[in-house]
N, C-alpha and C positions, 0 to 999 in steps of 0.2 A: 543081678540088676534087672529091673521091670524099665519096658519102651512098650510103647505101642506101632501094631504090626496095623497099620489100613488098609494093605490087600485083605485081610482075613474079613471084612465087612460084606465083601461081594465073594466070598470063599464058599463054594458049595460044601465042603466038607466041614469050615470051621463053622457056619452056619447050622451045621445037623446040629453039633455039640451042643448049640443053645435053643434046637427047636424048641424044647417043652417050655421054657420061659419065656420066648416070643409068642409062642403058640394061646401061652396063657393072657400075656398080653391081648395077642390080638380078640380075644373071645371076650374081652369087657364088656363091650355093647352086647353081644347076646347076655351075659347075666344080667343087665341092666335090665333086660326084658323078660327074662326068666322069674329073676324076684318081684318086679311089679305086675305081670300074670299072675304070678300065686297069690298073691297078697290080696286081689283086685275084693274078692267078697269082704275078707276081714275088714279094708279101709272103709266099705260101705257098712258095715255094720259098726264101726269106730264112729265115721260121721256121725250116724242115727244116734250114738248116745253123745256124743256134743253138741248136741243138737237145739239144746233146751235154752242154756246159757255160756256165755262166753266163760272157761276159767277166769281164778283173780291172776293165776300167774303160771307159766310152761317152764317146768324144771326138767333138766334133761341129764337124764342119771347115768354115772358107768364111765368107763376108762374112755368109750370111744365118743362122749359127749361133746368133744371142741369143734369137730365140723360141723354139728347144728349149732354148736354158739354160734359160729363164722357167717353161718348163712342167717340166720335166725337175727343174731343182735342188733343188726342194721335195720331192723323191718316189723318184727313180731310187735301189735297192740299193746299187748300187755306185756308186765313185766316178767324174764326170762332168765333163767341161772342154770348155769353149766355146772354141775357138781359131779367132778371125775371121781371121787375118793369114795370110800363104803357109806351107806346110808343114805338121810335124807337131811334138808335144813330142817332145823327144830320147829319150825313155822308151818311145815307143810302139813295140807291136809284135807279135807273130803272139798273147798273151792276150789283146788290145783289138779293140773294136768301134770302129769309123770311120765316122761316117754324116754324108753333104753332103745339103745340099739347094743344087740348083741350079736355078733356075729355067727360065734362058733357056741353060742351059748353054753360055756362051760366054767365061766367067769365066776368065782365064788363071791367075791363081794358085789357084782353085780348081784345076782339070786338074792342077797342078804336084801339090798335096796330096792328091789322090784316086791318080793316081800314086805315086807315095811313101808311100803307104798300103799299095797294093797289092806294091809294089816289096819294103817288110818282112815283108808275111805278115799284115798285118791283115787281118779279117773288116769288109768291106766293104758298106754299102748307101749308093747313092747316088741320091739322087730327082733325075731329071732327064729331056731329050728326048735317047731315043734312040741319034738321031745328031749329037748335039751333039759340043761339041771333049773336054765332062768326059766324056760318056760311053765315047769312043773313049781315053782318057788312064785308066779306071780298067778297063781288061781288067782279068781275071787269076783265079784259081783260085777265089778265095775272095771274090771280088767279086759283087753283084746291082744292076742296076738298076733301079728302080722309074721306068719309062715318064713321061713327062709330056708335055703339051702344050699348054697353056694360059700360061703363060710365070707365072702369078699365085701368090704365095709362099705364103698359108695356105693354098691347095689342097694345095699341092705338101708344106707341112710335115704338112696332115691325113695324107695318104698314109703319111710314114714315123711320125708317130707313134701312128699306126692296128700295124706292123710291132712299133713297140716296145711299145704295149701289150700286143700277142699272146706275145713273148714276155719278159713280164714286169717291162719296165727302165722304164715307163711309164704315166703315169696313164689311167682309159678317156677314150677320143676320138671316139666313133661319127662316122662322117661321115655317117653321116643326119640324126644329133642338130645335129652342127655347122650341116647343110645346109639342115635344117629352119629351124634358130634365124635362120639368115641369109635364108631365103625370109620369114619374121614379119617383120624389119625391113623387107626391101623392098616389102612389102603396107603395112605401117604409112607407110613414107616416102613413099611412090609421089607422083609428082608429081601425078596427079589427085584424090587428098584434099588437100582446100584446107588453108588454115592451119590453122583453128581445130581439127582432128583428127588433125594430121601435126605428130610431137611433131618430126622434124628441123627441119624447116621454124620451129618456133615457137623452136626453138632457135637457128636462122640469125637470129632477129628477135635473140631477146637478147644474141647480140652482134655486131650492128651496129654497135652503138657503144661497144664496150668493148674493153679488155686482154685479153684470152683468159688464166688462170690453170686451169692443168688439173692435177688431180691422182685417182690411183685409189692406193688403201691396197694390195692385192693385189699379188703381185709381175708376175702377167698384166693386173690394171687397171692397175698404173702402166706396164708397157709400154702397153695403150692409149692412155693418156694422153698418152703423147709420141709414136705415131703421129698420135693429133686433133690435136694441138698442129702436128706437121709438116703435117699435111691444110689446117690455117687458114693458118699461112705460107702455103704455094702456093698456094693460091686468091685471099688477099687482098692479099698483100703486105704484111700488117700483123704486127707484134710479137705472138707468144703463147708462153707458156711452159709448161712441165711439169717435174714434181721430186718430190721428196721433202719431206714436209711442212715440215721444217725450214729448207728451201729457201726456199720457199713464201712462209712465213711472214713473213719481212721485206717480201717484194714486198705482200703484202698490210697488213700494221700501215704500211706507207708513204704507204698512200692518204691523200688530205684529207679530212677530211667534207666530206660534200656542203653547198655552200651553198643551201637553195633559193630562195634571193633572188638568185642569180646572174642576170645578163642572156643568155643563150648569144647573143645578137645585140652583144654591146658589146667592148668592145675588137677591132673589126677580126673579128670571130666566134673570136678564139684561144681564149678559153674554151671556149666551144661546141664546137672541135673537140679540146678533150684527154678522150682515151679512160681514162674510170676504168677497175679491176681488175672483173672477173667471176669468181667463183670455180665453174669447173665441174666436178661430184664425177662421177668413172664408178664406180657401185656394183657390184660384181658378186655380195656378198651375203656377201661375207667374214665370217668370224665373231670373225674373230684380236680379242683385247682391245686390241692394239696398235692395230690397223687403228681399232677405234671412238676410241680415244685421240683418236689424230692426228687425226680426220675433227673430232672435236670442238671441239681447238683449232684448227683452221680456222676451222669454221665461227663458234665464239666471235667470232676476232680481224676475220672479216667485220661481223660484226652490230653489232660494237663503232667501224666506220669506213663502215657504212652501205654497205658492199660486196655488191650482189647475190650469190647464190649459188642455181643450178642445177643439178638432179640428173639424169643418166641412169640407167637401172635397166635390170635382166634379171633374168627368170627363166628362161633357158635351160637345158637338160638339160646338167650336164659343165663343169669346168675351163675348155675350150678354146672350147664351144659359148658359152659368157658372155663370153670374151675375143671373141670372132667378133660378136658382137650387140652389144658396145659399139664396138669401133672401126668397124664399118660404121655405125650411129647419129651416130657423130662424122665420119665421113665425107663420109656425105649432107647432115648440117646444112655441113660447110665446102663442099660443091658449092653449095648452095643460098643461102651468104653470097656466093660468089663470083658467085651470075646476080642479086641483089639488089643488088651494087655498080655505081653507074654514074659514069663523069664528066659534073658540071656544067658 
């Protein structure tokens, strides 16, 4: 049987176990500044050739193309397509901009589309290492790459959407803003502030023993959302989800109330071990009327089934800088649920 141990959060020893995955953690912001240093000439030499005319349309190629949807769809001139699968739309071609991010560039169906990008006469920027396999597959006239080395995707996406804000398809993204925002969380989570002052940590506690129910109103906090939700899967092996309120909503109105005359020691401990819903909100500060809607009947149909409900918050500088500072938050709390699980 798995429980979670809370002295092990402020555990000098059980803390080593997980240095290198805090450690990794905590190092976000310096990559954030690592990859847009390298990058700094390329973006300027990207600029200079988008220089002339606006693209007809920003197509954004490759597996890891939804976090520029996310930031992108709400805000880009022109028209914008996320196309995660091989290739390219049959449409595209020498008026369209083409930008991958490749992380670890070794993606075969990326190369195939960064290729084929280039092969038409697209204006190409591709975030990636180098000498990777995408980099050596998108030669060609009208092509740039923006250097990487860190293999870590919102580095790699600050980089090019640093390019597209410069020229114009793009909301601002400072990557100092981002950097900054993410060096706060990691002072704030730090494994040497004990519980009581280390909001991930205290949020590892609350759910210990619950359903993970994740939701952010924003179209960047609900991507958060379903990265914390994926973070708690792998660490715990337990069931968490993330949606759309709508979604949501039934998972939550299906709770039991809580009995507080329940035994958690009776029947064999089965009671005691079914994990109620937690409803966790990642605020980024949205102002949409929509966004306060939803968050309300949430949080109603909680309060109405006796469903805890926890908040992350930011006031980080920027779009990208609040999406960067929630999902690192939700992160550190799923690293921290994961060193507090032990077998009995």
């Amino acid at each position: 049987m798995t429980w979670f141990d809370e002295s092990r959060l402020d555990d000098e020893i059980a803390l080593g176990s997980a240095d290198l995955r805090l450690r990794t953690l905590a190092e976000s912001g310096a990559r954030i500044r690592r990859e847009a240093g390298a990058a700094t000439d390329a973006i300027a030499e990207a600029v200079g050739r988008a220089s002339d005319a606006r693209p007809r349309a920003v197509i954004a190629a490759g597996p890891d193309s939804r976090l520029l949807r996310a930031v992108l769809e709400p805000w880009c001139p022109v028209p914008f397509v996320a196309w995660p699968s091989a290739g390219l739309p049959g449409w595209a071609g020498s008026l369209d901009l083409v930008v991958v991010l490749a992380p670890d560039g070794s993606d075969t169906g990326t190369a195939s589309a960064v290729a084929e990008a280039a092969r038409r006469g697209c204006q190409v920027v591709v975030a990636c290492p180098a000498e990777s396999t995408v980099a050596q597959h998108a030669a060609g006239r009208w092509t740039t790459i923006l250097p990487t080395s860190t293999g870590d995707q919102l580095a790699t996406a600050v980089a090019m959407l640093s390019f597209l804000h410069q020229v114009d398809l793009g909301p601002s993204s400072d990557p100092d803003a981002v950097a900054e925002a993410l060096d706060t969380v990691a002072i704030d989570c730090s494994p040497e502030r004990d519980i009581s002052i280390n909001p991930a940590k205290m949020l590892a506690i609350a759910l210990a023993d619950a359903a993970p129910v994740v939701w952010g109103g924003s179209v960047l906090a609900a991507r958060a959302a379903r990265r914390v939700a994926e973070s708690i899967r792998r660490t715990s092996g337990r069931a968490a989800v993330a949606g759309d309120a709508e979604h949501l909503l039934p998972v939550i109105e299906a709770a039991r109330p809580r009995n507080v005359f329940a035994d958690p020691y009776a029947d064999g401990g089965r009671q005691g071990s079914e994990r109620r819903p937690v409803l966790l909100v990642l605020d980024d500060g949205a102002e949409d009327p929509v966004v306060h809607d939803h968050r309300r009947r949430l949080e109603e149909a909680a309060r109405a089934r006796d469903v805890r409900v926890v908040s992350v918050t930011t006031e980080a500088d920027g779009e990208v800088a609040r999406y960067a500072s929630l999902l690192l938050n939700g992160t550190y709390a799923a690293e921290y649920l994961r060193l507090g699980l032990v077998e009995d």
